[in-house]
C-alpha positions as CSV (number, residue, x, y, z in Angstrom):
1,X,88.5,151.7,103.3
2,X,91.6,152.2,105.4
3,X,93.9,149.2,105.8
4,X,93.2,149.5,110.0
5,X,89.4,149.3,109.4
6,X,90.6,146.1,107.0
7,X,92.8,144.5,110.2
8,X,90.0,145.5,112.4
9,X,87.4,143.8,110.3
10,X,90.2,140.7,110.4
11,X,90.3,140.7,114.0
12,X,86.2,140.4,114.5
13,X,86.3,137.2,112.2
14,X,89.1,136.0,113.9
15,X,87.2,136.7,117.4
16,X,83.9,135.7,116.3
17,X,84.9,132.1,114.3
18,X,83.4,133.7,111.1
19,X,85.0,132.1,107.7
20,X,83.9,135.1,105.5
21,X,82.7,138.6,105.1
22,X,81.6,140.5,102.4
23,X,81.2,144.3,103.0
24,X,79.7,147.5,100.2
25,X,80.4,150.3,101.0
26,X,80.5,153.6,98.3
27,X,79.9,151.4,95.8
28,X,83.5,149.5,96.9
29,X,83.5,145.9,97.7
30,X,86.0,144.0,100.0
31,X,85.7,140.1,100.7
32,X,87.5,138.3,103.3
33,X,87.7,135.3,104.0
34,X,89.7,132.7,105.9
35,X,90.3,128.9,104.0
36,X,89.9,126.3,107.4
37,X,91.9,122.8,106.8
38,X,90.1,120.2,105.9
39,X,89.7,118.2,110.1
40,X,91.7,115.4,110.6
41,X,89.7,112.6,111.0
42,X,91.3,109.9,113.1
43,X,89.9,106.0,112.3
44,X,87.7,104.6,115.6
45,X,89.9,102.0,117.5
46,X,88.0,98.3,116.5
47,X,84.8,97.3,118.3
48,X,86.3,93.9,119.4
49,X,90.0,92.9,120.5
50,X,92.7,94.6,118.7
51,X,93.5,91.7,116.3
52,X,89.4,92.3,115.4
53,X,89.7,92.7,111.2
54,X,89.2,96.3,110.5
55,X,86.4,97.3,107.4
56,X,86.7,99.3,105.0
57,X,86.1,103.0,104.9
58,X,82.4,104.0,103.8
59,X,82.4,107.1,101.3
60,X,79.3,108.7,101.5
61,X,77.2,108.8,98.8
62,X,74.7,111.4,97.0
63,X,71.1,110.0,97.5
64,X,69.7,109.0,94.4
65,X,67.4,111.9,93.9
66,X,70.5,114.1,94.6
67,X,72.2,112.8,91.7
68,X,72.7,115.4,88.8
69,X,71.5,118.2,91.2
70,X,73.6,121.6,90.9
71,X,74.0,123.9,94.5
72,X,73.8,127.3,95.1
73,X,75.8,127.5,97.6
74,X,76.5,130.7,100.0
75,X,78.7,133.3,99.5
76,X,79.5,134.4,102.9
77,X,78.3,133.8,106.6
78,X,74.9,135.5,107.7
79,X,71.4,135.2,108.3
80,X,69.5,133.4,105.4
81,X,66.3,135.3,104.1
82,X,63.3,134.2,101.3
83,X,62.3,137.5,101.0
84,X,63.2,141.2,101.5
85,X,60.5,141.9,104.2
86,X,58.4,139.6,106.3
87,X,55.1,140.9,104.4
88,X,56.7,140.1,100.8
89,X,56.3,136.9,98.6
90,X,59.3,134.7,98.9
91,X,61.6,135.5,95.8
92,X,61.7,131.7,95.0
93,X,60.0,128.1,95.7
94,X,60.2,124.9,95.2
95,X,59.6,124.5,90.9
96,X,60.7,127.9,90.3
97,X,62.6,128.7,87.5
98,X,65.5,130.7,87.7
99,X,68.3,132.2,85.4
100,X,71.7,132.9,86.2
101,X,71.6,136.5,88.0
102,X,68.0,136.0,89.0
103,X,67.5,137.1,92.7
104,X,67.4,134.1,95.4
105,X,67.4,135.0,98.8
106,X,68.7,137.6,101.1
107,X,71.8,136.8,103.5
108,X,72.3,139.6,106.2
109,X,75.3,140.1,107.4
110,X,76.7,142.5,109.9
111,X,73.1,144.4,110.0
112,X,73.7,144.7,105.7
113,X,71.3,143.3,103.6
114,X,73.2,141.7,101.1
115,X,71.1,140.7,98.0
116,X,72.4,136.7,96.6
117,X,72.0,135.8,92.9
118,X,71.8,132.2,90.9
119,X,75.0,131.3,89.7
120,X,73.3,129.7,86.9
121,X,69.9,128.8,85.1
122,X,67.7,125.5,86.6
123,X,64.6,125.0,88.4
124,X,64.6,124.6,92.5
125,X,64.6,121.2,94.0
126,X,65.1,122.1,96.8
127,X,65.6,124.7,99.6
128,X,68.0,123.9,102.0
129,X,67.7,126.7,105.0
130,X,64.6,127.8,106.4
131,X,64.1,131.6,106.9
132,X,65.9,133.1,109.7
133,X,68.4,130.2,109.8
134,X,72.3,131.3,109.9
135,X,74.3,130.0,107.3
136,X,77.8,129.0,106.8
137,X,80.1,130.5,103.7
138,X,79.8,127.5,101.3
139,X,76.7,126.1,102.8
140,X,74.2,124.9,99.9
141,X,70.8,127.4,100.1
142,X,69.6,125.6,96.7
143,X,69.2,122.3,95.0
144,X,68.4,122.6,91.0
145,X,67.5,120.7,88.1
């Protein structure tokens, strides 16, 4: 790949809002992606006068039955499948067992089907995205025990 086809690539994320792309092609890989800032979060004004006692920040906090959960979290921005055709068994459910490498889900991106693999061993908890759902680069697809 030609370093114009790279800045053109560049230029669609940039028009599009995407934060990553992942392209194979001849067996070569190229990854871009593009690190946002964390937002700014300004604090609300208080709900009474302005001398009204301010409290404290709330942190949010993983529900109980989220504690001790790992995430499989996506790899780039696309469209989130179970399986690789609309006739065939999902590749996972919910109590499935899965090993690191094992086949998860599909994520398509620009009309490339792009095959996404467990990270590590566990059993799904939890599916996060329903088929046909886009999803976000870092968004969790999969809650394990």
């Amino acid at each position: 790949m030609e370093l114009k086809d790279i800045r053109s690539l560049a230029q669609i994320m940039k028009d599009t809002g995407l934060t990553g792309l992942e392209l194979v092609e001849e067996g070569k890989k190229i990854r871009l992606e593009k690190h946002m800032p964390p937002p700014v979060v300004s604090a609300a004004p208080p709900a009474s006068g302005a001398g009204a006692p301010s409290a404290p920040p709330v942190q949010a906090e993983k529900s109980e039955k989220d504690q001790g959960l790992k995430e499989i979290k996506s790899p780039m921005v696309g469209v989130f499948y179970t399986s690789s055709s609309p006739e065939s068994q999902p590749y996972i459910k919910v109590g499935s067992k899965v090993k690191k490498g094992d086949i998860v889900c599909i994520i398509e991106a620009m009309k490339l089907l792009n095959e996404i693999n467990s990270d590590q061993d566990g059993e799904i908890a939890e599916i996060c995205v329903d088929n046909g759902q886009v999803v976000e680069y870092g968004q969790t697809l999969f809650k394990l025990r």
